[in-house]
Every structure is written in structure tokens, then in C-alpha cells.
C-alpha positions in Angstrom: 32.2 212.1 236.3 35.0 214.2 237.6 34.0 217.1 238.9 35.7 220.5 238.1 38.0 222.8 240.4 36.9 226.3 240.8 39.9 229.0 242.0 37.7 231.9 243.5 40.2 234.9 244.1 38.1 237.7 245.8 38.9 239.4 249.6 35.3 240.5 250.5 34.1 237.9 253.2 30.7 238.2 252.1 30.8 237.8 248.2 33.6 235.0 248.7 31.5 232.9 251.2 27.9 233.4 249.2 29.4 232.6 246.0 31.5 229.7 247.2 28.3 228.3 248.5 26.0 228.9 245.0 29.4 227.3 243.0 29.5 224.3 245.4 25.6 223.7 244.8 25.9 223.7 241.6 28.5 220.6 241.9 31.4 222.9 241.6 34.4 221.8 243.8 35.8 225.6 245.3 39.4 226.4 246.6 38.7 230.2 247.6 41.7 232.7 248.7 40.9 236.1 250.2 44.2 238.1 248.5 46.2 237.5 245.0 49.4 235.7 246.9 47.5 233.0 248.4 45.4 232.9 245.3 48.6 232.0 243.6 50.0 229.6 245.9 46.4 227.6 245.9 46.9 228.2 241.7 50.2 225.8 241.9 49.0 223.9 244.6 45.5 222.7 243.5 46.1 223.5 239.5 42.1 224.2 238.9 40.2 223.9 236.0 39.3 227.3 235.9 40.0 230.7 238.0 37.7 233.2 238.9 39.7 236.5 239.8 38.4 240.1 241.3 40.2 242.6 240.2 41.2 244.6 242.9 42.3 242.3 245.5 45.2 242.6 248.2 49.0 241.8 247.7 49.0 240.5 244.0 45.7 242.2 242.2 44.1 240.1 240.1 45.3 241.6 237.0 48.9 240.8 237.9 47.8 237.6 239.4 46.1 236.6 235.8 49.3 237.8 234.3 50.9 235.2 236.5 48.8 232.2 235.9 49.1 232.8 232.3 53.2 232.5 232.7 52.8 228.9 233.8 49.2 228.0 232.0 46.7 228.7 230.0 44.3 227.4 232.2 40.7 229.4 231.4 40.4 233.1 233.2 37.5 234.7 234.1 38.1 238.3 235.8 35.2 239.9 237.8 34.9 243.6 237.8 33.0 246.3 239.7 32.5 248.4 237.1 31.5 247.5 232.8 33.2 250.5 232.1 36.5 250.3 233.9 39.8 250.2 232.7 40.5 246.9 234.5 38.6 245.0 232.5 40.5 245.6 229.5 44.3 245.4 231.2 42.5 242.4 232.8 41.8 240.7 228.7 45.2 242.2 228.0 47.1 240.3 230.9 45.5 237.0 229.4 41.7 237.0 230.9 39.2 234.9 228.9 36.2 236.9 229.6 35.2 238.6 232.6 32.0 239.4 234.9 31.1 242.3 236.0 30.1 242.9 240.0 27.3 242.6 241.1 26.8 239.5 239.3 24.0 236.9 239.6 24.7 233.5 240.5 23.2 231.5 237.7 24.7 234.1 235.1 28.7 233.5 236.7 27.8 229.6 236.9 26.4 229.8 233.1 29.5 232.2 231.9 31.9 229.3 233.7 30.2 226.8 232.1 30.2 228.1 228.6 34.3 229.4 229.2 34.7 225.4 230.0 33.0 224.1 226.8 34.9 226.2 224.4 38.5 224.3 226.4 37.3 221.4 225.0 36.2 220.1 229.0 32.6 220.6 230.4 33.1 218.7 233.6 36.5 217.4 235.2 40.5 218.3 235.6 42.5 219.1 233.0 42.3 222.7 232.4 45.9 223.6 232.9 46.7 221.7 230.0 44.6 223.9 227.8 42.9 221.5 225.8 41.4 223.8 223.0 37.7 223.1 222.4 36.2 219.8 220.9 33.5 222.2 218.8 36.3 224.6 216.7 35.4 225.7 213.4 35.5 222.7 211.0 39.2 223.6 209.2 41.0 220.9 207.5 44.8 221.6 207.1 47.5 223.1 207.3 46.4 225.9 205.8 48.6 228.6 204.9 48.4 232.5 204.9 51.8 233.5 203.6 54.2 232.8 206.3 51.8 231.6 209.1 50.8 227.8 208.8 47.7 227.1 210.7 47.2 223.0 211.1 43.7 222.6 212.7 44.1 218.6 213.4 47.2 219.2 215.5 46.2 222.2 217.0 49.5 223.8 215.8 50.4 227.6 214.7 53.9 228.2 212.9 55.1 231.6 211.7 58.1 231.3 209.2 58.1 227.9 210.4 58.7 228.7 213.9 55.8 227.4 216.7 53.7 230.0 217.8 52.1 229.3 221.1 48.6 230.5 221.5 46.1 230.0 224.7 42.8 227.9 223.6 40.5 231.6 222.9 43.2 233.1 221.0 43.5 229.4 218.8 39.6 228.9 218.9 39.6 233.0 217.6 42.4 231.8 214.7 40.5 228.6 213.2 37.3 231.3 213.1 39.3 233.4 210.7 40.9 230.3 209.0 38.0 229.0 208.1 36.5 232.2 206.2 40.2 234.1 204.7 39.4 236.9 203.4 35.7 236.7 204.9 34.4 239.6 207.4 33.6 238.3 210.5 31.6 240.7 212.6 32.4 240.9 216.2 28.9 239.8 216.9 29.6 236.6 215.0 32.8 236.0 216.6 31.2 236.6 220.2 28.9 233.6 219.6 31.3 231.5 218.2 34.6 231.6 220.2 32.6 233.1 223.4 29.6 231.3 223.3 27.4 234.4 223.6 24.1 233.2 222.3 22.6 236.2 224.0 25.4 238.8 222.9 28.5 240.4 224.4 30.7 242.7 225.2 33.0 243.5 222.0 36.1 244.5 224.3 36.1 240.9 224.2 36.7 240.5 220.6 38.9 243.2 220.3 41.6 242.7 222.7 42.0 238.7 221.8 42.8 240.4 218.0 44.9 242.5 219.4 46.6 239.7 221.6 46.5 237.5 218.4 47.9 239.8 216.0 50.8 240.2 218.5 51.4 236.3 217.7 50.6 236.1 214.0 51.9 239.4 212.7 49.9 242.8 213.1 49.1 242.9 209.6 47.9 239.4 209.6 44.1 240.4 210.3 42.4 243.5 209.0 39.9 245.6 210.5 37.5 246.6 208.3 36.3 249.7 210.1 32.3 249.4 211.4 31.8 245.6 210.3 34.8 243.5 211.6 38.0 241.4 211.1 39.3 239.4 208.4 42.2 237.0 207.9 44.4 237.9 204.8 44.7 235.3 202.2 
């Protein structure tokens, strides 16, 4: 079995050493870059399966950095942050972030949240994350379904608005067969954390919210409906 390439972005010595050393124990192959340029030129170099950025790192932060890889992939994101409450974590979403950790974080916790980011791209072990293979285990749609302009066609893992392709990274199509499966259905953002995030344990919302908000940019804003203190739901 192949195993799968970790991009650790983060300039502290300390953390980027420890947690090098807890990935690579856990059968992780690490390429580790102290600053956002030479996490970049590792990015194109090595093309990992998944990358693991701190937020405030020197020359290219890793907001700008994710921003970047998201240009040229949609390789899986994770964003770590010092602080739950920041700012950061939500431009971080915003610039194309999957899901971030915040600092200090606990070994088996970041190995777990990897793991479960790699399941929903459709790859638990191995290369082939810059492809962007959406996940094996999306919600059971058959298609194409339509909702007015916007064709959704599960099988093919296609999105076209007005008959146009729309291109969406593997969350924001995982977040779209959710909604296509239940139009018109409420989905809480609870619900939607376990089944596009994998949070079997719950989540932070933020989460939710900015993929909509990313999604709806896509689709059309009126596409999905918030229905204020419950959730979203996909108009028929």
C-alpha cells in the first residue's frame, strides 16, 4: 500500500520537528518547510496528498499560500491556527481550507482529523490527492438531477449552471450531493458536519458556513437557503 505525502508548512523548530516525527510514526511520509515560499515550491515539487498549513508563517502566510495551492489544485487543506476564535481561520476556509486545527493541537487528534479529511477525497492511504478525487462514500444521488438552471450529475461527478461546467473542489461537491439528495430538506449544520466533515464527535459550524458561502458563489447565491436557527436547504 502506497503510503501518503504529508506537506507540513509551519516555521517553529520545535512544533515542526515533534510533529514531523508523530506524522512519520504513524506511517505518514512528511516533506516539512519552515516558511510559505518553500512550502510552495515543495507543493509543485513533491505534489502531496494532503497539506497541513500554520497560518502565520514567513514570506507567503499560509492563508495566501492555501490561496495558492488551491490555483493549481484541489488537493485537501488543513489550516492550523493559534487561536479558535481568530479571524484566520475563517479567511483561511475562505481562501479554500478544508478544515483547520487549532494550536496547541494533540497528536492523535491532527493524525485523526488527516485521516478523516483523506476519506471524504475518496483516498485513505496513497498519492493522488492533487487530482481531487471526490469521496467514494457521497450521498447515494442518482442523476442528473436538476434544480432550475444547475444540473447536478452524481455518477460523473459533474456540476453545470445554464449548461456551463462549474468546477467545485471535492468538500464543496461532497457539501452539493448532501443538499441534492434531500431538495427542499433542512439540513442542520450538525448534520452536515458529520456527513461532509466526518465529525462523529461534532464541529465547528464556521466550517459549514463558509463552504455555503464558497458554494453559493458557484451555484448561484439564491441557490441554498438559510433557514435562520436550523440550517440550509437546496431549492427545488
Amino acid at each position: 500500500m502506497a503510503e501518503t505525502h504529508v506537506l507540513f508548512v509551519e516555521d517553529d523548530d520545535v512544533i515542526r520537528e515533534a510533529t514531523q516525527l508523530a506524522l512519520e510514526r504513524d506511517g505518514f511520509v512528511v516533506t516539512a518547510a519552515p516558511d510559505g515560499l518553500t512550502g510552495l515550491e515543495q507543493f509543485r515539487a513533491n505534489r502531496p496528498d494532503i497539506a497541513l498549513l500554520d497560518v502565520m508563517v514567513p514570506g507567503l502566510d499560509g492563508v495566501s499560500l492555501c490561496r495558492r495551492i488551491r490555483d493549481e489544485s484541489t488537493v485537501p487543506v488543513i489550516m492550523l491556527s493559534a487561536r479558535a476564535d481568530s479571524i484566520d481561520v475563517v479567511l483561511g476556509l475562505e481562501a479554500g481550507a478544508d478544515d483547520y486545527v487549532t494550536k496547541p493541537f494533540d497528536g492523535a487528534v491532527l493524525v485523526a482529523r488527516i485521516r478523516a479529511v483523506l476519506r471524504r477525497f475518496g483516498h485513505a492511504s496513497g498519492p493522488g490527492g492533487a487530482n481531487g478525487a471526490p469521496p467514494s462514500d457521497a450521498a447515494p444521488v442518482e442523476g442528473p438531477l436538476r434544480f432550475g438552471d444547475l444540473e447536478v450529475n452524481p455518477e460523473g461527478m459533474e456540476v453545470r449552471k445554464a449548461g456551463t461546467p462549474v468546477a467545485l473542489t471535492p468538500t464543496e461537491m461532497r457539501l452539493l450531493l448532501e443538499f441534492s439528495a434531500a431538495p427542499g430538506t433542512v439540513l442542520s449544520r450538525d448534520r452536515l458536519l458529520e456527513r461532509v466533515w466526518d465529525y462523529g464527535w461534532g464541529g465547528d459550524t464556521r466550517v459549514v458556513d463558509v463552504h455555503v458561502q464558497r458554494l453559493r458563489g458557484k451555484i448561484g447565491q439564491d441557490r441554498i437557503e438559510t433557514v435562520r436557527g436550523f440550517g440550509y436547504k437546496l431549492k427545488g
